[in-house]
N, CA, C and O atoms as CSV, one atom per row, in Angstrom:
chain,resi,resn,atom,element,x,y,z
A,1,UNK,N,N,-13.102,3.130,22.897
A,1,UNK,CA,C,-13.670,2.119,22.030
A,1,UNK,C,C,-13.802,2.640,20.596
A,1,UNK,O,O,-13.408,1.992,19.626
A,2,UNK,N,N,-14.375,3.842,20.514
A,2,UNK,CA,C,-14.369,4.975,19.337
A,2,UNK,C,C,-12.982,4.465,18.375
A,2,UNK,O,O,-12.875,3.990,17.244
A,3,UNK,N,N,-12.111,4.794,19.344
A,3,UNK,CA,C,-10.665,5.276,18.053
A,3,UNK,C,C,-10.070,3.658,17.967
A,3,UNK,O,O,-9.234,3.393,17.103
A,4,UNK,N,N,-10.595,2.507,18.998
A,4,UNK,CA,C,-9.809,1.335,18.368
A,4,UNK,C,C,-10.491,0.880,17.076
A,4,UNK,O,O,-9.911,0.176,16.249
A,5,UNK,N,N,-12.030,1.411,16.909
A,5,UNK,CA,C,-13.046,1.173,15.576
A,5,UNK,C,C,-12.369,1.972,14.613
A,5,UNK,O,O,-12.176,1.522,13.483
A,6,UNK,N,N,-11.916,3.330,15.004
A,6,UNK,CA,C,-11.224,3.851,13.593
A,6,UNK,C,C,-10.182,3.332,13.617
A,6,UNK,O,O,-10.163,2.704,12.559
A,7,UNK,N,N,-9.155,3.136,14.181
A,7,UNK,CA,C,-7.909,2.334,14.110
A,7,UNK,C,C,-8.071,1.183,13.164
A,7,UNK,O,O,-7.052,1.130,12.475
A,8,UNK,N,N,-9.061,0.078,12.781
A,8,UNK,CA,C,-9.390,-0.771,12.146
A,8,UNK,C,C,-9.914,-0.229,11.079
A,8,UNK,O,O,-9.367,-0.442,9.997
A,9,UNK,N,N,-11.178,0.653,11.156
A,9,UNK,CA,C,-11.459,1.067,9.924
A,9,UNK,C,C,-10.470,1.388,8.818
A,9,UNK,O,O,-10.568,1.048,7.639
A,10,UNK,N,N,-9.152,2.354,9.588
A,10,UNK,CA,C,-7.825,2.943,8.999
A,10,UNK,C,C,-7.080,1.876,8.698
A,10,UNK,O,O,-6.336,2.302,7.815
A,11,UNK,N,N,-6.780,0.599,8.909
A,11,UNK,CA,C,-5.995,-0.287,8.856
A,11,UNK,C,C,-7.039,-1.451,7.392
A,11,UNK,O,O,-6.520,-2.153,6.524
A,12,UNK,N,N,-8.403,-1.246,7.629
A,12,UNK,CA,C,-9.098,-1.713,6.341
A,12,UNK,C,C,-8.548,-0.739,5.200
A,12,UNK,O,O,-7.660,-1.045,4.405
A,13,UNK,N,N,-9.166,0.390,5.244
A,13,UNK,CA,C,-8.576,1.436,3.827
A,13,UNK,C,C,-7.077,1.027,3.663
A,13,UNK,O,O,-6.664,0.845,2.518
A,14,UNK,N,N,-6.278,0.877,4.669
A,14,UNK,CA,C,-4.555,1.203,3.777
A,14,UNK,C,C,-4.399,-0.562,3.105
A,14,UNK,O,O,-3.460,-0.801,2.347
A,15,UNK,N,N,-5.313,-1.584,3.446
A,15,UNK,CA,C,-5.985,-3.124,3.013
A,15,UNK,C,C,-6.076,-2.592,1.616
A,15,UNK,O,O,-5.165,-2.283,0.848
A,16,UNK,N,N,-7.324,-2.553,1.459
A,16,UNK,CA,C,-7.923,-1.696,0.132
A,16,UNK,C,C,-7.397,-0.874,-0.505
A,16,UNK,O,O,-7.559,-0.847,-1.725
A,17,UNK,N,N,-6.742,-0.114,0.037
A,17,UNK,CA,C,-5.615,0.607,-1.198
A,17,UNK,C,C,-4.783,-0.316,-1.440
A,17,UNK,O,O,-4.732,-0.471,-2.660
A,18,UNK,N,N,-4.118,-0.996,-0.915
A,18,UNK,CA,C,-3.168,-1.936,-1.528
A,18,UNK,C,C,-3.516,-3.279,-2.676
A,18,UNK,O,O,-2.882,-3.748,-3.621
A,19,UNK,N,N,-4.539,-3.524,-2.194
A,19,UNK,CA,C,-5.683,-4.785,-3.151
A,19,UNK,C,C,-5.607,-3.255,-4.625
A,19,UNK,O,O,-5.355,-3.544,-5.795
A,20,UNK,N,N,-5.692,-2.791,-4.482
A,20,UNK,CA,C,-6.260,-1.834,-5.764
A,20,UNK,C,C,-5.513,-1.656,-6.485
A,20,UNK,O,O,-5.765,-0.977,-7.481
A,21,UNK,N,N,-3.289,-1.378,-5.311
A,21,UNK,CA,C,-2.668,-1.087,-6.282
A,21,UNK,C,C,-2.044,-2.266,-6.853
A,21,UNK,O,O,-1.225,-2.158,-7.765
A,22,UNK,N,N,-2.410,-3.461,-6.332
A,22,UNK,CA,C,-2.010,-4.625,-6.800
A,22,UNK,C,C,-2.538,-5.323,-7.780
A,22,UNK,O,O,-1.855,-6.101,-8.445
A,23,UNK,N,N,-4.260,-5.063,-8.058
A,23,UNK,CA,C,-5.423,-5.621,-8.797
A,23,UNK,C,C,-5.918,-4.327,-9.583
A,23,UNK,O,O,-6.445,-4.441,-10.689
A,24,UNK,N,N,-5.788,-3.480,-9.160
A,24,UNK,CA,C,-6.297,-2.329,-9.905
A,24,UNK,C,C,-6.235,-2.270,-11.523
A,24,UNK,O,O,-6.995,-1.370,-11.882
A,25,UNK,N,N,-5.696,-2.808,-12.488
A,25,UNK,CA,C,-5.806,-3.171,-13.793
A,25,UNK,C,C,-6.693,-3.894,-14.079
A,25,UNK,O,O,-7.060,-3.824,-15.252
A,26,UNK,N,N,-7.317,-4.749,-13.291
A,26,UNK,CA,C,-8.225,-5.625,-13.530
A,26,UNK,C,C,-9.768,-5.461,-13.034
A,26,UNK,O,O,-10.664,-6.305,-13.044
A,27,UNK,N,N,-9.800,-3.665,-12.453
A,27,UNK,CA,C,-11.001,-3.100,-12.291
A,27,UNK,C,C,-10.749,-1.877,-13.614
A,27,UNK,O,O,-11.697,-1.407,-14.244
A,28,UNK,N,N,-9.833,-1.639,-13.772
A,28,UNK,CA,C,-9.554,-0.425,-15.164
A,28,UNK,C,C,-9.996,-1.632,-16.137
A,28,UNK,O,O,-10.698,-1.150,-17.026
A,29,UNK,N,N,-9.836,-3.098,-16.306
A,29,UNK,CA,C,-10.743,-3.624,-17.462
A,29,UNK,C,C,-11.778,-3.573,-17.225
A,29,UNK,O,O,-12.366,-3.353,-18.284
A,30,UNK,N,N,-12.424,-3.638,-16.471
A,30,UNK,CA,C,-14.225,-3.275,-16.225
A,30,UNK,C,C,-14.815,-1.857,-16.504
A,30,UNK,O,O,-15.831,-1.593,-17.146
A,31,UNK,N,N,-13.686,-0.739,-15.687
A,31,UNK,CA,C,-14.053,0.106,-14.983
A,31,UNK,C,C,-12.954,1.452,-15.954
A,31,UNK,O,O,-12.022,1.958,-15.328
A,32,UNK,N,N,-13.097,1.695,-16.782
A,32,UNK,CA,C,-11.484,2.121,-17.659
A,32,UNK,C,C,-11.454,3.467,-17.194
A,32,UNK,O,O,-10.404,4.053,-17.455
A,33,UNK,N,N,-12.599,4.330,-16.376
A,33,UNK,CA,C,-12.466,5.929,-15.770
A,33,UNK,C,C,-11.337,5.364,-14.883
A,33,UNK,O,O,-10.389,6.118,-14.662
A,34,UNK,N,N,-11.328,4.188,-14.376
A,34,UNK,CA,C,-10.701,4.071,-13.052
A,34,UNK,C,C,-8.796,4.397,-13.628
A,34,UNK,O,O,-7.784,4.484,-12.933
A,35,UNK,N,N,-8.906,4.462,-14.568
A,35,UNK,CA,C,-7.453,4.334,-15.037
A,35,UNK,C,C,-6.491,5.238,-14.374
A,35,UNK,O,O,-5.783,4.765,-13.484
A,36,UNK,N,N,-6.363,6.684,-14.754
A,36,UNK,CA,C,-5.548,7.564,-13.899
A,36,UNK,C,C,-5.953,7.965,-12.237
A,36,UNK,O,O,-5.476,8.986,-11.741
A,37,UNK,N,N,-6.936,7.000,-11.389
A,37,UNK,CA,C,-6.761,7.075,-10.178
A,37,UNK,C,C,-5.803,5.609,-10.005
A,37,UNK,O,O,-4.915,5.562,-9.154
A,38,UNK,N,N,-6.014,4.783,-10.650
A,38,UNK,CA,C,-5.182,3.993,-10.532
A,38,UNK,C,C,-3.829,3.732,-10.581
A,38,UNK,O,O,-3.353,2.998,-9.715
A,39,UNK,N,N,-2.777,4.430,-11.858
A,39,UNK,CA,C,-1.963,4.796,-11.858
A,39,UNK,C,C,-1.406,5.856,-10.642
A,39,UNK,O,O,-0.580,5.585,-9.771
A,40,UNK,N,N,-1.966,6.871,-10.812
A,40,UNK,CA,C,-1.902,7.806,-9.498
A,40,UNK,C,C,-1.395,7.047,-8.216
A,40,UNK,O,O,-0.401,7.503,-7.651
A,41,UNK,N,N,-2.241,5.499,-7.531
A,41,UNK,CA,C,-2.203,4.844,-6.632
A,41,UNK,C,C,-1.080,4.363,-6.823
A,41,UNK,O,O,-0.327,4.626,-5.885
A,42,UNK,N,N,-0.596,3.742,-7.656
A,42,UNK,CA,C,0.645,2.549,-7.934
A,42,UNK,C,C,1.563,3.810,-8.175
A,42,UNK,O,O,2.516,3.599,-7.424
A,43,UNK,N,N,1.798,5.071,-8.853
A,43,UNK,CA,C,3.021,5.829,-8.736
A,43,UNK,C,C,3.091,6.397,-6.862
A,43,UNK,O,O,4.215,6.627,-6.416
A,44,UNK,N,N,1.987,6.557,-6.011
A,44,UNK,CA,C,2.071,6.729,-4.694
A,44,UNK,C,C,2.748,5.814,-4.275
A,44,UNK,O,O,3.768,6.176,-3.689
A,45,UNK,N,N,2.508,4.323,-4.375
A,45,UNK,CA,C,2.857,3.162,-3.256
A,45,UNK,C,C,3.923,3.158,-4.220
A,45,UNK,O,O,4.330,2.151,-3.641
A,46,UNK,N,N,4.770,3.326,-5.148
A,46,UNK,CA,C,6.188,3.177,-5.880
A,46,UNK,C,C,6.900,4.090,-4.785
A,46,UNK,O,O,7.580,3.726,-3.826
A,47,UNK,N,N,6.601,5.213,-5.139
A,47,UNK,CA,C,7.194,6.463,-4.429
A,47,UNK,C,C,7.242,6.590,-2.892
A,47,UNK,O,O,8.110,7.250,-2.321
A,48,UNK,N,N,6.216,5.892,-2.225
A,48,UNK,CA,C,6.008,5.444,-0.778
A,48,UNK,C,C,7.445,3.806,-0.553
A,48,UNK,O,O,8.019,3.371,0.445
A,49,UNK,N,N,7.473,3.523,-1.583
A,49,UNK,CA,C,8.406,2.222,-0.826
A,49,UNK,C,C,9.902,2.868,-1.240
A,49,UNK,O,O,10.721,3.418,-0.504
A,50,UNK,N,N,9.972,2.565,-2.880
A,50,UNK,CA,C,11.235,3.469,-3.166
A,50,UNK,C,C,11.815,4.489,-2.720
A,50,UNK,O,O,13.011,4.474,-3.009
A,51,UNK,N,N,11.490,5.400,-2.125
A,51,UNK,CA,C,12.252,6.717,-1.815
A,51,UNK,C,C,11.656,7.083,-0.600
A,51,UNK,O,O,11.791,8.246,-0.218
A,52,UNK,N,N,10.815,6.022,0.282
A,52,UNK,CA,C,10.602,6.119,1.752
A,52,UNK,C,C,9.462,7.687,2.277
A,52,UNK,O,O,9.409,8.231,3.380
A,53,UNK,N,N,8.763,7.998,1.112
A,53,UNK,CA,C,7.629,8.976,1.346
A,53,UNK,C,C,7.213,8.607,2.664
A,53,UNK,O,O,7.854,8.826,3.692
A,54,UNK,N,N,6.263,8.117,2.590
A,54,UNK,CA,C,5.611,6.941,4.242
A,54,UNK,C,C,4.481,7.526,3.622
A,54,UNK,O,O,4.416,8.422,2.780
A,55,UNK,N,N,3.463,6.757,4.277
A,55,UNK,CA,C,1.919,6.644,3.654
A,55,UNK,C,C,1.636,7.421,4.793
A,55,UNK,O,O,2.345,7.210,5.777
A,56,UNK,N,N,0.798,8.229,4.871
A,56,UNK,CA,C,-0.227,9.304,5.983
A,56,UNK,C,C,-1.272,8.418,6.650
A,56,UNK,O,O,-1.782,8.911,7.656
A,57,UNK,N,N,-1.752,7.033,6.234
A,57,UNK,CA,C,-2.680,6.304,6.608
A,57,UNK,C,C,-2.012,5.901,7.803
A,57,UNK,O,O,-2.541,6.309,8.837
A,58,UNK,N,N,-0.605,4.947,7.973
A,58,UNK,CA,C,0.274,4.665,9.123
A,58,UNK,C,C,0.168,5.565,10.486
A,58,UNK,O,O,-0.339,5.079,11.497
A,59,UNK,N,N,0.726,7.041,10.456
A,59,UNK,CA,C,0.318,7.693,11.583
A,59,UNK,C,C,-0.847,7.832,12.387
A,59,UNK,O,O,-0.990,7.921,13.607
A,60,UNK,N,N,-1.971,7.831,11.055
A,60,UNK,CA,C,-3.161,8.413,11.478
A,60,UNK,C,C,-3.245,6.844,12.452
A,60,UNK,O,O,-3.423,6.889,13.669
A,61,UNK,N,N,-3.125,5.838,11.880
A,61,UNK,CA,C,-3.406,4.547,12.705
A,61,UNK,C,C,-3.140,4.579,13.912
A,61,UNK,O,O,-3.841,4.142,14.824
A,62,UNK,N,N,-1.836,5.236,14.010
A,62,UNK,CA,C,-1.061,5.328,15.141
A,62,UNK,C,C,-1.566,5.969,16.392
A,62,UNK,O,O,-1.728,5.643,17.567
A,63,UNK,N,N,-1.731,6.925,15.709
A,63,UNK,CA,C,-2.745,7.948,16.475
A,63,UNK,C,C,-3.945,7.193,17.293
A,63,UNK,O,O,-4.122,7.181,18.511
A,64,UNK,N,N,-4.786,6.510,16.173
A,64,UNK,CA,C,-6.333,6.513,16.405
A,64,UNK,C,C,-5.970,5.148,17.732
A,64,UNK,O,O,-6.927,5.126,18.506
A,65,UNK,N,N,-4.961,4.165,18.104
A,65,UNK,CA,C,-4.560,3.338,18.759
A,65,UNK,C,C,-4.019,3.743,19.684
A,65,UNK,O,O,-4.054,2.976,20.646
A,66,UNK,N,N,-3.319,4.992,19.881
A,66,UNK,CA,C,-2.860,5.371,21.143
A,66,UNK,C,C,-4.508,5.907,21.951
A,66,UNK,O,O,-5.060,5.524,22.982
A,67,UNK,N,N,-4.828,6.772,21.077
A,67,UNK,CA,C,-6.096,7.105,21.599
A,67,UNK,C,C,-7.169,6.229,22.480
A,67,UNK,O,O,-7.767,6.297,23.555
A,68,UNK,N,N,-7.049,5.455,21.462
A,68,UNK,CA,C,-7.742,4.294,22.227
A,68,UNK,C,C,-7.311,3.133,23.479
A,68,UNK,O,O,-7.775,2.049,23.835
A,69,UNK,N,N,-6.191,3.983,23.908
A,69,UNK,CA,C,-5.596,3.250,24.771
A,69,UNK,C,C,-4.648,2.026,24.440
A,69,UNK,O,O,-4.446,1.252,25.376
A,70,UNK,N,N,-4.023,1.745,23.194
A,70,UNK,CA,C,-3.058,0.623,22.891
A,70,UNK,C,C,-2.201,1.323,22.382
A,70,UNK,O,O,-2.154,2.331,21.677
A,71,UNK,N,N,-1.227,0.329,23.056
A,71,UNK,CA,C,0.708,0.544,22.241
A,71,UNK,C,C,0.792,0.906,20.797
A,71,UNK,O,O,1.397,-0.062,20.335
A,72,UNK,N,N,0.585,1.596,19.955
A,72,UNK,CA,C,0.899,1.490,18.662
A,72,UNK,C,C,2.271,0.752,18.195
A,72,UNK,O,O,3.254,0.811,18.934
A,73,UNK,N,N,2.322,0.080,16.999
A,73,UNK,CA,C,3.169,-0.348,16.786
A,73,UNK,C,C,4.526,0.494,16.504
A,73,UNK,O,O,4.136,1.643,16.299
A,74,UNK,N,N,6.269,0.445,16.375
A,74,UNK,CA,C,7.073,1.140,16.396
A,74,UNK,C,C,7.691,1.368,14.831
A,74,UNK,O,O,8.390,2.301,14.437
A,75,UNK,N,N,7.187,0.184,14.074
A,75,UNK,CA,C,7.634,0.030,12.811
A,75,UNK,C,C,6.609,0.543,12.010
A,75,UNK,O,O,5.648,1.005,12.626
A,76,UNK,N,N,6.569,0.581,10.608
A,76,UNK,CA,C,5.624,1.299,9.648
A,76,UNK,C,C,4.722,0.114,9.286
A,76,UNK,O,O,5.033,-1.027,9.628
A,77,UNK,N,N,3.345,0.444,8.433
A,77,UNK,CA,C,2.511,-0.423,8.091
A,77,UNK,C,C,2.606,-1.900,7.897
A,77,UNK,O,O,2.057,-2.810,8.517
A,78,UNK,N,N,3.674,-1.926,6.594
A,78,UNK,CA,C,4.011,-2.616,5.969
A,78,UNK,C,C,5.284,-4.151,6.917
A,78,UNK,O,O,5.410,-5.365,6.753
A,79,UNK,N,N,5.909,-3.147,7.808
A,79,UNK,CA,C,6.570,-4.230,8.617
A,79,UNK,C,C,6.346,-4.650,9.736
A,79,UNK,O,O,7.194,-5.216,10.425
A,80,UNK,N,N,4.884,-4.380,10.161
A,80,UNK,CA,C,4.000,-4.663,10.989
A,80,UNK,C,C,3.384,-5.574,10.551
A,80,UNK,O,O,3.656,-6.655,11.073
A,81,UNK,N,N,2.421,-5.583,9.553
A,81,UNK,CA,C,1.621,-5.987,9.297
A,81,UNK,C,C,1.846,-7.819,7.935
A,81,UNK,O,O,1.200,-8.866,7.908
A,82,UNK,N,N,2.961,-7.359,7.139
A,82,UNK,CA,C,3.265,-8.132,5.757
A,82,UNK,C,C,4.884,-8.783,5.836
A,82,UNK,O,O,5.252,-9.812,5.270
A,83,UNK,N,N,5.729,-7.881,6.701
A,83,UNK,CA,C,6.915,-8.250,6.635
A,83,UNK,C,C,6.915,-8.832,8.259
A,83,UNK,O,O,5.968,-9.004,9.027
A,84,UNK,N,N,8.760,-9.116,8.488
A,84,UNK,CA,C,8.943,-9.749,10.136
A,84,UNK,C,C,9.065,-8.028,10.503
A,84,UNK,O,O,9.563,-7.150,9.798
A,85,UNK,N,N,8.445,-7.908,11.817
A,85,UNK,CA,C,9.093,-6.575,13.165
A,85,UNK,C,C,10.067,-7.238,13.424
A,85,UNK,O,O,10.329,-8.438,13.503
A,86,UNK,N,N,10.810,-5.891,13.604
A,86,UNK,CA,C,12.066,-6.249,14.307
A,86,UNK,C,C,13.049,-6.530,13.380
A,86,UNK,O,O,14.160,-6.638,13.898
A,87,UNK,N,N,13.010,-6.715,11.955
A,87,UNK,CA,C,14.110,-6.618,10.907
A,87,UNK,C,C,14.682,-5.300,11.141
A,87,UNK,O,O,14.348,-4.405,11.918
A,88,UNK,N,N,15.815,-5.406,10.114
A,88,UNK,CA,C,17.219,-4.546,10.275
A,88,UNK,C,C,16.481,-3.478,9.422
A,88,UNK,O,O,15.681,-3.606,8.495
A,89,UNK,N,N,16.936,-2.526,9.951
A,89,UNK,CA,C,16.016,-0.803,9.059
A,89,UNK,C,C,16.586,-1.388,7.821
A,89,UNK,O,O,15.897,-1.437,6.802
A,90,UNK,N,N,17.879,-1.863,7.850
A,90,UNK,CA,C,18.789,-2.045,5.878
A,90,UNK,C,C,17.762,-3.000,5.191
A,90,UNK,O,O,17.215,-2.768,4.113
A,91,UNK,N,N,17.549,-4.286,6.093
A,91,UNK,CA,C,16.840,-5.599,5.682
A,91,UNK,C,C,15.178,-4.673,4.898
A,91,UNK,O,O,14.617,-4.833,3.814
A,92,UNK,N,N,14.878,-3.747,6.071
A,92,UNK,CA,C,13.306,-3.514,5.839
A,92,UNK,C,C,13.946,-2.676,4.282
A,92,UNK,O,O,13.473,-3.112,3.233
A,93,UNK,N,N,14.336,-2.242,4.243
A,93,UNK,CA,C,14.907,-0.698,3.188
A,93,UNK,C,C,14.620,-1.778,2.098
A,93,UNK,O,O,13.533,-1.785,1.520
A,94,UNK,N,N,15.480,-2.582,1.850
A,94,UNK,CA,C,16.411,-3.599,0.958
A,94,UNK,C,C,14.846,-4.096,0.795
A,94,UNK,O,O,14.374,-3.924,-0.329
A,95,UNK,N,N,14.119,-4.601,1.637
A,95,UNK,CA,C,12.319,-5.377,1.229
A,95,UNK,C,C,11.480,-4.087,0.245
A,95,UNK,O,O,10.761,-4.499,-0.666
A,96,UNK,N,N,11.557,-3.052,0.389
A,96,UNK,CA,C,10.733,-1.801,0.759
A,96,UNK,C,C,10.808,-1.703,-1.119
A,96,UNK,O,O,9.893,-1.715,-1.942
A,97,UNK,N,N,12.201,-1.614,-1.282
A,97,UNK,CA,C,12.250,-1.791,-2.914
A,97,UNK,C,C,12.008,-2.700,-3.695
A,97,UNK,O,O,11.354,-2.616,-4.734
A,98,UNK,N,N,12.552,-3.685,-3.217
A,98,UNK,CA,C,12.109,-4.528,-4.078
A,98,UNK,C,C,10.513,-4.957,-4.894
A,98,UNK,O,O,10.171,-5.244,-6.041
A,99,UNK,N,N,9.617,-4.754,-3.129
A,99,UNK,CA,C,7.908,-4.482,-3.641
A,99,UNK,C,C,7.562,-3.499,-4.258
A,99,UNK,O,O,6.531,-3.580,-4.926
A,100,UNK,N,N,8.543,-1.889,-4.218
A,100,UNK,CA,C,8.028,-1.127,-5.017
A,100,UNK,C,C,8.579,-1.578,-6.509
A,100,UNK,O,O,7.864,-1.415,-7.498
A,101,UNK,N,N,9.664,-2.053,-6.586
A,101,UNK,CA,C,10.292,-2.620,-8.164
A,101,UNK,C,C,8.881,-3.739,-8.438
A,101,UNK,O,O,8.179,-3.525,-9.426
A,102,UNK,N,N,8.675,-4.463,-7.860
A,102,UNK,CA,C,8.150,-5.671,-8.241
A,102,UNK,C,C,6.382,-4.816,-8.818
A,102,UNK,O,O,5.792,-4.815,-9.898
A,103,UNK,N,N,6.073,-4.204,-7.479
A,103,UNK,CA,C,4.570,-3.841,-7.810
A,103,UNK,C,C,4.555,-3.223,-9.268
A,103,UNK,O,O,3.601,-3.473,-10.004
A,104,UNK,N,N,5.822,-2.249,-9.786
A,104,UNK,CA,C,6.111,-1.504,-11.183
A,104,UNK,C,C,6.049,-2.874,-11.958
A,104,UNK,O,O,5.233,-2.796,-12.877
A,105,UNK,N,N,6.509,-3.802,-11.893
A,105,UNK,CA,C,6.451,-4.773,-13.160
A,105,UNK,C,C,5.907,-5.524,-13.291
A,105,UNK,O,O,5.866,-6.208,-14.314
A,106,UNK,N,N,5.042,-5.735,-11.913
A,106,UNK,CA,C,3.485,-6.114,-12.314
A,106,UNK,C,C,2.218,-5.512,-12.830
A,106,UNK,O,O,1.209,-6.105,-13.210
A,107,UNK,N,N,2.420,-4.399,-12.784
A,107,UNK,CA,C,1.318,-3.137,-13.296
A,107,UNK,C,C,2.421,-3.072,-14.491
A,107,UNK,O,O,1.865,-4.031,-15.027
A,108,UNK,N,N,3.268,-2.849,-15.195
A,108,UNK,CA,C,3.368,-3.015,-16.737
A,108,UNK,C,C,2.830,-4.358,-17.528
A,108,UNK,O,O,2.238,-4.466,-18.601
A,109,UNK,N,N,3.362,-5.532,-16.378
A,109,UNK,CA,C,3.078,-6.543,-17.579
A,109,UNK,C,C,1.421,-6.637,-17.172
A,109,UNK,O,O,1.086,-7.556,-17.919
A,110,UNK,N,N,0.284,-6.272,-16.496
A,110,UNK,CA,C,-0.734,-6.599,-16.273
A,110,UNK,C,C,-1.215,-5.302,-17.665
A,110,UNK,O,O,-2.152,-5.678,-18.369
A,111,UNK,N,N,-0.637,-3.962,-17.998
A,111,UNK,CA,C,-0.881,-2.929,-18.451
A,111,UNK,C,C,-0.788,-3.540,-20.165
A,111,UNK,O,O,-1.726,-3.506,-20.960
A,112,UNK,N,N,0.777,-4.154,-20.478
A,112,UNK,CA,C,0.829,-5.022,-21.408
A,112,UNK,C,C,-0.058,-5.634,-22.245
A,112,UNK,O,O,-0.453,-5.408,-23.388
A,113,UNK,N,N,-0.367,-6.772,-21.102
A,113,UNK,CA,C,-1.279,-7.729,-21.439
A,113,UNK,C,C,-3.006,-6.818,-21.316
A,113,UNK,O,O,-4.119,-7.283,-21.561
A,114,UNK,N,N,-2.818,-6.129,-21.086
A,114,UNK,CA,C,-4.620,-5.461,-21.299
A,114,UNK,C,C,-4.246,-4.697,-23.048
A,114,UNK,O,O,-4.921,-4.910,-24.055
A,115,UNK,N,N,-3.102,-3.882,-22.969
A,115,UNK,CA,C,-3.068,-2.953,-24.294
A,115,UNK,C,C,-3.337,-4.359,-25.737
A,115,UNK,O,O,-4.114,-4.258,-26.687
A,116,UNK,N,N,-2.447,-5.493,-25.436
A,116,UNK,CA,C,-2.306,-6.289,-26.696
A,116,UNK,C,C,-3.608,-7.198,-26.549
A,116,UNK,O,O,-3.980,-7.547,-27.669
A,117,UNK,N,N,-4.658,-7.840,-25.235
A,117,UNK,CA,C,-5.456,-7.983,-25.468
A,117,UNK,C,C,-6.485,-6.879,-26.564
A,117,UNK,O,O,-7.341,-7.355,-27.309
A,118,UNK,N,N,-6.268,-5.736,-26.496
A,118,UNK,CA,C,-7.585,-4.688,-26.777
A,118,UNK,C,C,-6.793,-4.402,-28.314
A,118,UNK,O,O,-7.059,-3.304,-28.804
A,119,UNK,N,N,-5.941,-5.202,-29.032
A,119,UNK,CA,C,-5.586,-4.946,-30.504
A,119,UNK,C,C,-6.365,-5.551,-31.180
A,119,UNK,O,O,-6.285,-5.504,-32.407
């Protein structure tokens, strides 16, 4: 019962990191220390989709669900959880960039629009 609670807990945080690296400019306008953990986050999840790093949160999930007695899933976070299972490794690859391209040019133009607001 233990590890299906961390299994969720682990599956909230890799939630929340992603809300952060998606919104995270818009707590650096509140919050502006938050700036280079933020960046930091969005060059991780770039470098995690683009060039297939894999996030350390995924296993540990994996883990904390076998433990607890369930199947872990066979695919990674992201095509479990946001994309279809069961896509083509090329199809998932071919998705994998594009969100890391896309998340980069939403954190410039969100970065943009904060620098020329603050002129």
């Amino acid at each position: 019962m233990i590890y299906r609670m961390l299994a969720r807990l682990n599956t909230a945080a890799h939630v929340a990191y992603i809300v952060f690296v998606l919104a995270g400019a818009f707590f650096v306008l509140r919050w502006p220390g938050l700036l280079f953990l933020h960046v930091a986050a969005v060059t991780w999840a770039m470098g995690t989709l683009l060039f297939d790093f894999g996030c350390p949160l995924t296993p540990l999930e994996k883990k904390f669900l076998t433990k607890g007695g369930v199947e872990p899933y066979q695919d990674g976070f992201l095509q479990h959880y946001v994309f279809r299972p069961g896509t083509s490794r090329q199809a998932a690859r071919r998705s994998h960039i594009r969100l890391g391209l896309s998340i980069f040019a939403l954190n410039a133009a969100l970065y943009s629009v904060i620098a020329i607001a603050r002129l």
